[in-house]
C-alpha positions as semicolon CSV with decimal commas, in nm:
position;residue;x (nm);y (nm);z (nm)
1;X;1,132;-0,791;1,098
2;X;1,179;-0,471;0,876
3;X;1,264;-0,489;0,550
4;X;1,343;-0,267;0,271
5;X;1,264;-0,411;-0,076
6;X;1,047;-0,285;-0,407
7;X;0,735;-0,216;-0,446
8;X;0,524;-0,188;-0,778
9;X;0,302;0,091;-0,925
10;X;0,270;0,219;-1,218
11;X;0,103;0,075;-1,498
12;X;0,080;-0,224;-1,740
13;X;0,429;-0,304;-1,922
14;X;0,592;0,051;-1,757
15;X;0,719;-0,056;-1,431
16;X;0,776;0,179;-1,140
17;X;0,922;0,061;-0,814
18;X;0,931;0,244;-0,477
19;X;1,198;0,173;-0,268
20;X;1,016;0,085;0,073
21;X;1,071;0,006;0,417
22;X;0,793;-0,263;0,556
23;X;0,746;-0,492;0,782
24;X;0,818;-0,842;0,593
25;X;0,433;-0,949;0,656
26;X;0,298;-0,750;0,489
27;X;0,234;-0,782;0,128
28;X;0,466;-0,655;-0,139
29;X;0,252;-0,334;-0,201
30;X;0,089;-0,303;0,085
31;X;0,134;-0,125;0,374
32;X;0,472;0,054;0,472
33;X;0,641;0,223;0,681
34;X;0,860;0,486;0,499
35;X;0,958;0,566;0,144
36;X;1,323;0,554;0,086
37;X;1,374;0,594;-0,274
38;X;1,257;0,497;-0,620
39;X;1,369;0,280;-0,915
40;X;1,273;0,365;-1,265
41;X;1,378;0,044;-1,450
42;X;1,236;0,216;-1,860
43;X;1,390;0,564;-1,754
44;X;1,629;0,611;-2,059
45;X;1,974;0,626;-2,001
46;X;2,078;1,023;-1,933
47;X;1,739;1,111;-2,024
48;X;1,556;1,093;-1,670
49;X;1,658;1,019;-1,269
50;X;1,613;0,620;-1,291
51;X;1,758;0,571;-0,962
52;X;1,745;0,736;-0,633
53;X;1,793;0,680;-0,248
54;X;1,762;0,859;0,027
55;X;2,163;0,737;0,153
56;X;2,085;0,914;0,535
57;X;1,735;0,708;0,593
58;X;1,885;0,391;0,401
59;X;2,187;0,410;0,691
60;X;1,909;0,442;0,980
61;X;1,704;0,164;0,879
62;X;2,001;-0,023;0,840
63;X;2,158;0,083;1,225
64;X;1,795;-0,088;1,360
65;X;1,828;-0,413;1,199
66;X;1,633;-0,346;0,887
67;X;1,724;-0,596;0,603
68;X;1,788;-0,558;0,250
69;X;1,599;-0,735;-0,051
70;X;1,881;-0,893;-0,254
71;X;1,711;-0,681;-0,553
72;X;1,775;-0,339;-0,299
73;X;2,132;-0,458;-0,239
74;X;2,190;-0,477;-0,582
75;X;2,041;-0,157;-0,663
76;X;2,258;0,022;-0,334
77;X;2,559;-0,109;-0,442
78;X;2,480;0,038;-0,831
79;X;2,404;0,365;-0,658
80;X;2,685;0,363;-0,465
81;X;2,915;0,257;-0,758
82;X;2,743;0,541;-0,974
83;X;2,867;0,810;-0,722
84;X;3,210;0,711;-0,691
């Protein structure tokens, strides 16, 4: 199954996520299929882009059956909230 969830990089105590899509075996910052977007969780508030998706390749994965980390969803929905 495909799934599009976080995964880490950057460095010790400055978090960096990229917003992936994978298939669910493999491990959390491992192997992927396609980038979809980042998440900057220290970005300050104004200061830099802490969030971003790609909305068009978030809606394809989505039309095959790819699934959403509950972290993603939450993310999405702020995204989506943010633009309205």
């Amino acid at each position: 199954m495909v799934v599009i969830r976080l995964a880490r990089g950057g460095a010790k105590k400055r978090p960096f996520f990229n917003i992936v899509a994978t298939d669910s075996r493999n491990r959390r910052d491992g192997r992927f299929i396609e980038r979809i977007g980042f998440y900057n969780p220290m970005a300050a508030d104004g200061a830099a882009d802490g969030l971003r998706i790609a909305a068009d390749r978030l809606a394809h994965w989505e039309s095959v059956g790819a699934q959403l980390s509950p972290t993603v969803a939450r993310l999405v929905a702020q995204s989506k909230k943010a633009a309205a």
